[in-house]
C-alpha positions as CSV (number, residue, x, y, z in Angstrom):
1,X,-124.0,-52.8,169.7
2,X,-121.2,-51.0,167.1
3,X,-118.7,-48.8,168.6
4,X,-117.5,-46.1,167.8
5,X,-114.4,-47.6,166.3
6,X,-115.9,-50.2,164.6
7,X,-118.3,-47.7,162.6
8,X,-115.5,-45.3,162.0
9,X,-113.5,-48.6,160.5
10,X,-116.2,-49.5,158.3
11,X,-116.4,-46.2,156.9
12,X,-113.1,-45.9,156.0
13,X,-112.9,-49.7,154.1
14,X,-116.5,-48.5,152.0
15,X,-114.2,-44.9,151.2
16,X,-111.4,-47.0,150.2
17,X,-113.6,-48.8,148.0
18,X,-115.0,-45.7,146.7
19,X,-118.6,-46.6,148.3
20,X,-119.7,-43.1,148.9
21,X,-118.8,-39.8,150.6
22,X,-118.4,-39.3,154.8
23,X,-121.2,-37.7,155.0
24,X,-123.8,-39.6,153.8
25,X,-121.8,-42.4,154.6
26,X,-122.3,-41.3,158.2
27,X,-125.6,-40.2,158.3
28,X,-126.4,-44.0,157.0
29,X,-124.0,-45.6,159.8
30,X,-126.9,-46.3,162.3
31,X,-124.5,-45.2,164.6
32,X,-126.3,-42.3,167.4
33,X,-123.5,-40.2,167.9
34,X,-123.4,-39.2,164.3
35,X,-121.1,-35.4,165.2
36,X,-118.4,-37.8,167.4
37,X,-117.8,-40.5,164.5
38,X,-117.5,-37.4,161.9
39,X,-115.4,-35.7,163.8
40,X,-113.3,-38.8,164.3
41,X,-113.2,-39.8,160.3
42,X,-112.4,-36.5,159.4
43,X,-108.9,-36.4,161.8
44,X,-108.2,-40.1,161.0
45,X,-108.3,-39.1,157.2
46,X,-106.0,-35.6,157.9
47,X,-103.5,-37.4,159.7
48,X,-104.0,-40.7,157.6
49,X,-100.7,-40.7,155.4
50,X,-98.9,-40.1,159.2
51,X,-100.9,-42.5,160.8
52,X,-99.8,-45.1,158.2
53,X,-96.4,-44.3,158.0
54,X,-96.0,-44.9,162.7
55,X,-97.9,-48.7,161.6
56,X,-95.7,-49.7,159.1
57,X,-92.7,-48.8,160.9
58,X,-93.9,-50.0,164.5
59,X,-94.8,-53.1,162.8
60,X,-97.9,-53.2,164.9
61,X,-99.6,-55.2,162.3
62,X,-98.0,-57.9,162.3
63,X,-98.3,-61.3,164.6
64,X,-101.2,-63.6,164.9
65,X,-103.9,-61.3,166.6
66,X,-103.2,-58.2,164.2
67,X,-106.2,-55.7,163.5
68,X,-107.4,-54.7,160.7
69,X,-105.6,-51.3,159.2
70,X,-109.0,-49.4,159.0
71,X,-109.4,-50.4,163.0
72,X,-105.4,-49.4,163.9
73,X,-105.8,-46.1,161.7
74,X,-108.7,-44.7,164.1
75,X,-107.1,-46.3,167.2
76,X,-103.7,-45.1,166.5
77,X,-105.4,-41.1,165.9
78,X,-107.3,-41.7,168.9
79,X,-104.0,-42.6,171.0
80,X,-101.4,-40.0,168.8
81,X,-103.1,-37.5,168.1
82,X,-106.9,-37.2,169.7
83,X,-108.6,-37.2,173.3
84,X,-107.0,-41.3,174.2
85,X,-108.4,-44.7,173.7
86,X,-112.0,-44.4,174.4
87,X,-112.5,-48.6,174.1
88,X,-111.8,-51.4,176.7
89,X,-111.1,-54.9,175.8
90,X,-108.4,-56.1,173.5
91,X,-108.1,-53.5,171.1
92,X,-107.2,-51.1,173.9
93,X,-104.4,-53.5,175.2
94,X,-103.0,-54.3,171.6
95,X,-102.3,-50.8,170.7
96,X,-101.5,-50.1,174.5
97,X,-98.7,-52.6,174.5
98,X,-97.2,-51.1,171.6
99,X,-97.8,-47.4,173.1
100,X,-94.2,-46.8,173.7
101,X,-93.1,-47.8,170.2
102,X,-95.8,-46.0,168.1
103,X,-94.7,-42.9,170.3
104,X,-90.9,-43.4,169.3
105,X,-92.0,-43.8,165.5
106,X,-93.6,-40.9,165.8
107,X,-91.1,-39.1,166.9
108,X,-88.3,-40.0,164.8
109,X,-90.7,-39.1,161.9
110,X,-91.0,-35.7,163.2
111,X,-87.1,-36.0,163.2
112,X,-86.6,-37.2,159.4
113,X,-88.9,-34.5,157.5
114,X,-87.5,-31.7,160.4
115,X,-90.4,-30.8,161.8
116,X,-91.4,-30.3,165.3
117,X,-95.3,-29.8,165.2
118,X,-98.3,-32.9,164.3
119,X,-99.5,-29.9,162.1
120,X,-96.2,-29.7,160.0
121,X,-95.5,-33.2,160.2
122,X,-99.4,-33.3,158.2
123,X,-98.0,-30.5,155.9
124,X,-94.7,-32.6,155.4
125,X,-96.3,-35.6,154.0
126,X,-98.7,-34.0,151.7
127,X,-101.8,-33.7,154.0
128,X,-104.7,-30.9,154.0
129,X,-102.7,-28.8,156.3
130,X,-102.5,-26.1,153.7
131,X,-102.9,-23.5,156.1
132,X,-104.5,-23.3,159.6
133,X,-107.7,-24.6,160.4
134,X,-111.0,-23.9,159.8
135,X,-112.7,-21.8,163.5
136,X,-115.2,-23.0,164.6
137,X,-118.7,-21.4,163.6
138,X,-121.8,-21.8,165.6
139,X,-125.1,-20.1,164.6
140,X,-127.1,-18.8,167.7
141,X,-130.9,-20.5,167.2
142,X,-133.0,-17.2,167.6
143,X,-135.8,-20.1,168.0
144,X,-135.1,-20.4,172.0
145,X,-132.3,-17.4,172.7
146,X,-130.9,-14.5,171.3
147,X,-127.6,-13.3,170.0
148,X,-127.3,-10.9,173.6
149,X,-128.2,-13.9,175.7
150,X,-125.7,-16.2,174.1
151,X,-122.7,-13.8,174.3
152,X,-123.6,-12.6,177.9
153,X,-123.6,-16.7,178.7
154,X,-120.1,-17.4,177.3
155,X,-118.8,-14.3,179.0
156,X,-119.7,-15.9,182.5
157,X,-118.1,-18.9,181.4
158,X,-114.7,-17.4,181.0
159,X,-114.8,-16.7,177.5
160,X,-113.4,-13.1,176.0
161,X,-115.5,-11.4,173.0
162,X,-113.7,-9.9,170.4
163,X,-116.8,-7.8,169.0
164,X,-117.9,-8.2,165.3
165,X,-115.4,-9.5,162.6
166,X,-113.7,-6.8,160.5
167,X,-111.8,-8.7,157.6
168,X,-111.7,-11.8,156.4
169,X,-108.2,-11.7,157.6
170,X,-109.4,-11.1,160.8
171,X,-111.2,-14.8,160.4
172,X,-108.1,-16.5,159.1
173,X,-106.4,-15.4,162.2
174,X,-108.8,-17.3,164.2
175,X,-107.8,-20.3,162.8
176,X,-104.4,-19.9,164.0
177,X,-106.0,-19.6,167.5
178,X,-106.5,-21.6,170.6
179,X,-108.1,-20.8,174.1
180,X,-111.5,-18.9,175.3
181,X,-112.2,-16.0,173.0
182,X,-114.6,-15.7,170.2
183,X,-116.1,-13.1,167.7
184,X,-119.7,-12.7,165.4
185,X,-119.2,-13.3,162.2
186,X,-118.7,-11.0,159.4
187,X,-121.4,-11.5,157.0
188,X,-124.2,-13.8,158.9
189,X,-125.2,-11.8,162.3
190,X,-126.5,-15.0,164.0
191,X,-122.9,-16.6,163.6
192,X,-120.3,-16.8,165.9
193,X,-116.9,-17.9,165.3
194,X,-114.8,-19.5,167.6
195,X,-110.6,-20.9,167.6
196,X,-111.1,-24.4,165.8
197,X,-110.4,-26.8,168.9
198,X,-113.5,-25.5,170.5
199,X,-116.1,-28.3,171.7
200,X,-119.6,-27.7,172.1
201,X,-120.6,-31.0,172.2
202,X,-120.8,-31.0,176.2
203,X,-122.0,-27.0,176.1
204,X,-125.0,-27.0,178.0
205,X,-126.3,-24.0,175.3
206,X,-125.5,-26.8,172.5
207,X,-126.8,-29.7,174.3
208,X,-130.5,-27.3,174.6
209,X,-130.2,-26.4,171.6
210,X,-129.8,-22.8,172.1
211,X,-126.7,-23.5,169.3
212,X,-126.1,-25.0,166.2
213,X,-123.3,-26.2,165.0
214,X,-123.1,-25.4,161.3
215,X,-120.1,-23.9,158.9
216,X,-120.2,-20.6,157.2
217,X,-120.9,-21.8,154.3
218,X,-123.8,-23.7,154.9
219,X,-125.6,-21.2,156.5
220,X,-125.4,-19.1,153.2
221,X,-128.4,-20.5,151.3
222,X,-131.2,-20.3,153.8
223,X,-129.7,-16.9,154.9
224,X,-129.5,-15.4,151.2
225,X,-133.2,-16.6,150.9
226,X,-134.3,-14.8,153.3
227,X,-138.1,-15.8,153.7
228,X,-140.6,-12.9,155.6
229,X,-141.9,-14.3,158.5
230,X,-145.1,-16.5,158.2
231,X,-144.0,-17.6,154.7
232,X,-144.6,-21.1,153.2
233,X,-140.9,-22.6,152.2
234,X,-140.2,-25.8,151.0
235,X,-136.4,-27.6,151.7
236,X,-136.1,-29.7,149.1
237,X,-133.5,-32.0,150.5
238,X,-133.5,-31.1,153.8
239,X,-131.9,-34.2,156.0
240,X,-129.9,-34.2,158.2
241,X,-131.6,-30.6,159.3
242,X,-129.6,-27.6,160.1
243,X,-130.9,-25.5,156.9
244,X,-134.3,-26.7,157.4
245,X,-133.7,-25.6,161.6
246,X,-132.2,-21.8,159.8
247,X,-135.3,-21.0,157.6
248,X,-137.6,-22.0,161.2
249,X,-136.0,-19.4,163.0
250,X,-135.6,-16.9,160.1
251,X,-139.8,-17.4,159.8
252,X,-139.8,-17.1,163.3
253,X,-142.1,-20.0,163.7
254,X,-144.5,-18.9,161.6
255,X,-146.2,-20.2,158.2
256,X,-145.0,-23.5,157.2
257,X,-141.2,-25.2,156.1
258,X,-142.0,-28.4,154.3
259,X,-138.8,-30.3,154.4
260,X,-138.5,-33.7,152.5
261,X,-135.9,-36.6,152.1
262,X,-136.1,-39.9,150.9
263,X,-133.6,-41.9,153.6
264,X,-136.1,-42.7,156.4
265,X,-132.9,-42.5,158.6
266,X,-131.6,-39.2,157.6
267,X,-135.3,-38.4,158.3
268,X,-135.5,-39.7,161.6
269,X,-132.1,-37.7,162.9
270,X,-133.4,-34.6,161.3
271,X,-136.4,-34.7,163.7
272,X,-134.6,-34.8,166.7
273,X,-132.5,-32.1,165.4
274,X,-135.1,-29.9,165.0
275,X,-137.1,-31.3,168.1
276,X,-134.0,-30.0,170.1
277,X,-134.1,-27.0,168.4
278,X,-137.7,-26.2,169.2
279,X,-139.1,-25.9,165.8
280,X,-142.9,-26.4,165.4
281,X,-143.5,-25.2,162.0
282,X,-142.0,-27.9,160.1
283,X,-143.9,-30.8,158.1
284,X,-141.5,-33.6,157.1
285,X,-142.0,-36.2,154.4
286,X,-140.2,-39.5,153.2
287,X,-140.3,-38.5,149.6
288,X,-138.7,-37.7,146.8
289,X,-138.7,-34.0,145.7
290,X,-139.3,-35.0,142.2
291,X,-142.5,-36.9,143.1
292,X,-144.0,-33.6,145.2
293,X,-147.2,-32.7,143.3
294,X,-146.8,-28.5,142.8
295,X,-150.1,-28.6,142.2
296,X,-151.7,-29.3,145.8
297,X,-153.7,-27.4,147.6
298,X,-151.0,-26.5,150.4
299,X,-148.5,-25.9,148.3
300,X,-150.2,-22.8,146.7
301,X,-148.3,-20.5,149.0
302,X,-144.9,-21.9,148.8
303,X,-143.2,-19.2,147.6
304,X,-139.0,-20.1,148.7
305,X,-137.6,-22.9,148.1
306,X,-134.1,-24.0,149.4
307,X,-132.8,-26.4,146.5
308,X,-129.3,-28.5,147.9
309,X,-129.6,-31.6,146.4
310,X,-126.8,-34.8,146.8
311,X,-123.6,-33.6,144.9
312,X,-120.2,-34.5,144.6
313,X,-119.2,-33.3,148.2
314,X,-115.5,-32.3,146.2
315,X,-115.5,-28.9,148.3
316,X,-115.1,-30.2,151.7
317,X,-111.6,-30.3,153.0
318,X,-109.5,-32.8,151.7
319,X,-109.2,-33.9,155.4
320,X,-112.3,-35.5,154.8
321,X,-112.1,-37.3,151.0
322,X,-108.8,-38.1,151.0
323,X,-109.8,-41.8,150.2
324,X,-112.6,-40.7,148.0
325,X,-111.9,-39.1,145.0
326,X,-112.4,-40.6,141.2
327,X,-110.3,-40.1,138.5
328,X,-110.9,-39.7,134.6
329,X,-114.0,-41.3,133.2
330,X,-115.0,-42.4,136.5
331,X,-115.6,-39.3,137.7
332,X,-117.1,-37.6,134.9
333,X,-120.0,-40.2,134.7
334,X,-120.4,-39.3,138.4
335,X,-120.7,-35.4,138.1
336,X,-123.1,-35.6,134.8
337,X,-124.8,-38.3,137.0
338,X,-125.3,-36.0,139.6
339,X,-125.4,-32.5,137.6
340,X,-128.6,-34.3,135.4
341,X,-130.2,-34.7,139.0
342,X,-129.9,-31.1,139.9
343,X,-130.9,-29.7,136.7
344,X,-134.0,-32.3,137.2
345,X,-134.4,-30.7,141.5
346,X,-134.8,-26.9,140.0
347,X,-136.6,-27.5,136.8
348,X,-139.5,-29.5,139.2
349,X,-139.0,-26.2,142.1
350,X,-140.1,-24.0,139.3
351,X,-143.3,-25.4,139.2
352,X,-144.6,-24.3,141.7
353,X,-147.2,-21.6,141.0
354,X,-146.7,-19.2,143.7
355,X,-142.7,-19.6,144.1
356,X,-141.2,-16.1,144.0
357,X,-137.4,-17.4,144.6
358,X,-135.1,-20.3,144.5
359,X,-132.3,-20.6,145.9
360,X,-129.8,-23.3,144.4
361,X,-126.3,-24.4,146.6
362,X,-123.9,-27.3,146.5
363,X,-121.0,-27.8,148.6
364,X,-118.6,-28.5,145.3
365,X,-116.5,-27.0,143.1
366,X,-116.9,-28.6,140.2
367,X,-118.3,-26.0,137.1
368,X,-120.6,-28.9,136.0
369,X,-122.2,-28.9,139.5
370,X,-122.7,-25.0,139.3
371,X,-122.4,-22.8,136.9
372,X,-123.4,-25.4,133.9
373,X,-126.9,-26.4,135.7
374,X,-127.5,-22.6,136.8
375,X,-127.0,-21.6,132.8
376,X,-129.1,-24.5,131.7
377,X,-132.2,-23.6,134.3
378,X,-132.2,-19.9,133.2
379,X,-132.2,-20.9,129.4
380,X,-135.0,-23.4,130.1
381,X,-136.8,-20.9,132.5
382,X,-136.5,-17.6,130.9
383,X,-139.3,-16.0,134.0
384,X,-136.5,-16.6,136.2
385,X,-133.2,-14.6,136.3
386,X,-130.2,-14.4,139.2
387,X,-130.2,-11.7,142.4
388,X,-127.0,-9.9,142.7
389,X,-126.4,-10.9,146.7
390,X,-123.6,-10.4,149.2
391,X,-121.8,-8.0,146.4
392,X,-119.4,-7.8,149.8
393,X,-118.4,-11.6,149.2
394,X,-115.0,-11.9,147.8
395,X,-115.8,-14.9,145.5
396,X,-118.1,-14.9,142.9
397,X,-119.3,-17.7,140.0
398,X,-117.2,-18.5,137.4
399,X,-117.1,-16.3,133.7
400,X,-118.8,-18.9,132.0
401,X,-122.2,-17.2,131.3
402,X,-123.4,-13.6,131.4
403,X,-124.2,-12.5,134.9
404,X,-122.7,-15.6,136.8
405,X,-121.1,-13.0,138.7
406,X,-124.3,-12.7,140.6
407,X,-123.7,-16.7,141.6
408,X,-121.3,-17.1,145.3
409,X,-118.5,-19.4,146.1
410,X,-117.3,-20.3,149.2
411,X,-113.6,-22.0,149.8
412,X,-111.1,-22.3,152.4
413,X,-108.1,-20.2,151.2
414,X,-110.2,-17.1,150.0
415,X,-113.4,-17.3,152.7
416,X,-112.1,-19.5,155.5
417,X,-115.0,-22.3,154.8
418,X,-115.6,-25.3,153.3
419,X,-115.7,-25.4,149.3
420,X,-119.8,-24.3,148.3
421,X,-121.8,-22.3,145.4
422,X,-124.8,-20.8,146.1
423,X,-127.1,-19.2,143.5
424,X,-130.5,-16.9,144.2
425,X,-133.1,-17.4,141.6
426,X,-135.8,-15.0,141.4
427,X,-139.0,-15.4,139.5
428,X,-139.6,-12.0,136.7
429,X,-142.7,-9.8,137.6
430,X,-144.2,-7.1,138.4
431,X,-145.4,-8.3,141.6
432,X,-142.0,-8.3,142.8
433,X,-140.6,-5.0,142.2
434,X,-143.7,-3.5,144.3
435,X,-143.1,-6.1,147.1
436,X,-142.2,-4.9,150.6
437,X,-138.6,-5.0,152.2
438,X,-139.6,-7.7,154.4
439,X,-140.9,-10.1,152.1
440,X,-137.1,-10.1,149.6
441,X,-134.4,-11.9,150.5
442,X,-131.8,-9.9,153.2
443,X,-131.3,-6.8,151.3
444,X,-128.5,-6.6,154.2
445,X,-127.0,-8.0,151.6
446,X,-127.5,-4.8,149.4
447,X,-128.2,-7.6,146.4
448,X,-131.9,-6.5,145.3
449,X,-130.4,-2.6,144.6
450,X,-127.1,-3.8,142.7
451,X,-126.0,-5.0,139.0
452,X,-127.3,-8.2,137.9
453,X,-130.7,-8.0,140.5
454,X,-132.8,-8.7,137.3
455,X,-131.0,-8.9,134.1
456,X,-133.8,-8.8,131.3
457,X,-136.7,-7.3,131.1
458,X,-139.7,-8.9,133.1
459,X,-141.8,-11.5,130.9
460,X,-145.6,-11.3,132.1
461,X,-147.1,-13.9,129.2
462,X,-144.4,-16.4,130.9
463,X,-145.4,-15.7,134.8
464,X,-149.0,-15.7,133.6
465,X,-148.6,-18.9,132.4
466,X,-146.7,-20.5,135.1
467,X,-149.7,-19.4,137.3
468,X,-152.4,-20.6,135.3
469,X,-150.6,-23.8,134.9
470,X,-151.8,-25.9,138.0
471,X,-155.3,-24.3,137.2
472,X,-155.4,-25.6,133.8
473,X,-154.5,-29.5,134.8
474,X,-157.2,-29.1,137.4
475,X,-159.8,-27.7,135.3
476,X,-159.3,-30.2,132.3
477,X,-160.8,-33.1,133.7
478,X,-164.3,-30.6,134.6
479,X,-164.1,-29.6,130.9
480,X,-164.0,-33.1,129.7
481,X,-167.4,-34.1,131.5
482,X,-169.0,-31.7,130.3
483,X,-168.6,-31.8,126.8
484,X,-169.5,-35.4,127.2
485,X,-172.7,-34.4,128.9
486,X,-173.3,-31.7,126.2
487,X,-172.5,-34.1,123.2
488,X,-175.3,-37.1,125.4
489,X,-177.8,-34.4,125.2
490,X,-177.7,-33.6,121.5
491,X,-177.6,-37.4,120.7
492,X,-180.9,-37.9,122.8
493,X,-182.4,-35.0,121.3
């Protein structure tokens, strides 16, 4: 059975060989614990260029029985700078026997760049310690609790609330933070935000499911969607499961959330995820997106859709791709690679007959990623234009197109998240402007009353088209047959 250590090691040689990204990298791992061996890759690759320095100058790779450096860099975290060894055998007593000497390196490093903190020594040496920490944000599932019920809980448990977040300011303080206090969130009312050494994973409100553990930022999409409750809404790429979990709870239950992925093991963790979350209205499938017929009967009524396909994964925290980045040609063949696959994801959710709006998110940074395939789908799809949402959010898209102001992004020095883009497509009629509150997406966000909600006039021949579209592939075949029978008539006559 692989340990914990030896999946985290394996990891780490495929990153160093520029295999993949952690996340998908770890969902793909086999290994059950999926939230401890993140957590553990991400500190190992913060602290890496430390960790590196205490082995070459404790010399603990060398004699005959010397580990592999991917296997010493997570043990040496583990013993330096995380919970202990959590291994028996002989890895434990080969790094145990040098514990006194990987301490004393570690020291006299702190010495040498004058620093007297593991977070400065980071800085020091050119790590992702460009300011403090991300907090912690957990999103209360309104599937099995409420926001009341939650706070009321962690108040028994010795925890202080701060009341509702005031400033973004007020967030980046939290990072800076430690001990039992917590806040909601500033923008998303079903988020609360916690100092960033805060474990859940031994809650007993996390391990029912009554929380989710889920950043900010990916909590945007589904939330900026905004589906009424009993709507149909397709997740496009849903695994591993926490956006597909968000749009359950914001339906209440109700309607349907078809969620498809093509990795049968991403598949299979996202059902326990949402099995733990007590979601019911879900339907999964092991298919690719592209190769959903728009045209079947149950998929008349989708009308969301929650477009994040695969993407670059360059707005995560450097803690977590240190060993992962391309360079030059390498890594423009990769982003048009990738950028041709999302233009491909929201030309295909356009399709659909009924689909009202789209929303469109990455977590990258990267223009070609963003911007570039949000321009290219509104010049190939002229009955769709961009929603103005969250005009409150600091960050907005990039000048490169009229009204990418109405596009979001998400980063850690301006919103205290990881790196994301999220864009809100909504489909040009007249249906629309006479549907109810309840049925757009959160106009808490004040984005369906502001600049940018639609920004041409409506385009009726277009959306009539679109509608009659599925109608006409069906009927074509009906048509066929019977000028056949017509033409066998007048032959035998």
């Amino acid at each position: 059975m692989m340990t914990l250590y030896q999946a985290a090691a394996g990891i780490l040689d495929k990153l160093q060989r520029k295999e993949g990204a952690v996340k998908t990298l770890v969902y793909d791992s086999g290994f059950k614990n999926v939230r401890q061996l993140y957590a553990l890759l991400c500190e190992t690759l913060r602290y890496s260029s430390v960790i590196e320095d205490v082995i070459s100058s404790s010399e603990l790779l060398r004699g005959p029985k010397k580990l592999p450096m991917s296997l010493a860099k997570v043990l040496v975290y583990d013993l330096l700078f995380g919970k202990g060894l959590q291994c028996g055998g002989r890895w434990k007593s080969t790094i145990l026997a040098q514990r006194a000497r990987l301490h004393a390196e570690l020291a006299k490093l702190k010495v040498k760049k004058k620093v007297s903190s593991n977070q400065d020594l980071v800085t020091s040496m050119g790590g992702s310690s460009v300011g403090p920490a991300l907090p912690r944000y957990v999103r209360v599932n309104t599937l099995k609790t409420s926001m009341d019920d939650v706070i009321t809980c962690f108040k028994r448990q010795g925890y202080t609330y701060l009341g509702k977040a005031r400033s973004m300011e007020e967030l980046v303080d939290f990072g800076k933070k430690s001990g039992k206090k917590f806040l909601q969130d500033l923008h998303i009312p079903n988020l609360l935000v916690f100092p960033p050494s805060t474990d859940f994973h031994k809650d007993s409100l996390y391990i029912a499911g009554h929380l989710i553990l889920q950043d900010k930022a990916s909590c945007l999409p589904a939330f900026l969607l905004n589906p009424p409750v009993g709507a149909c809404v397709i997740d496009a790429c849903a695994a591993p499961g926490n956006k597909t979990s968000q749009l359950a709870a914001i339906v209440k239950n109700k309607g349907k959330v078809f969620a498809f992925d093509l990795d049968t093991k991403r598949l299979a963790t996202m059902s326990t995820l949402l099995l733990r979350a007590g979601v019911t209205c879900q339907e999964l499938a092991n298919q690719d997106f592209l190769t959903v017929n728009p045209c079947e009967p149950k998929y008349q009524k989708v009308s969301h859709i929650l477009v994040d396909p695969s993407c670059s994964g360059s707005g995560m925290p450097d803690r977590m791709r240190v060993l992962q980045d391309e360079v030059g040609a390498e890594q423009r063949g990769r982003l048009q690679a990738l950028s041709a696959f999302q233009r491909r994801a929201l030309a295909h959710a356009v399709k659909f007959p009924s689909v009202q709006y789209i929303v469109y998110s990455t977590c990258s940074v990267h223009q070609q990623e963003n911007e570039d395939v949000v321009k290219d789908t509104l010049e190939q799809h002229p009955e769709f234009s961009l929603v103005n949402v969250l005009p409150s959010w600091p960050v907005r898209g990039l000048s490169t197109f009229p009204g990418s102001e109405c596009c979001l992004r998400a980063s850690w020095s301006e919103t205290v998240t990881n790196g994301f883009f999220v864009a809100l497509f909504q489909r040009r009629s007249p249906e629309n402007k006479s549907t109810s509150e309840e049925s757009k997406p959160a106009d808490l966000h004040q984005g369906h009353a502001s600049k940018g909600e639609t920004m041409e006039k409506s385009d009726s021949l277009v959306q009539s088209k679109r509608k009659s579209e599925c109608i006409s592939q069906d009927s074509a075949s009906s048509k066929k047959k019977k000028r056949k029978r017509k033409k066998c008539k007048t032959d035998q006559s």
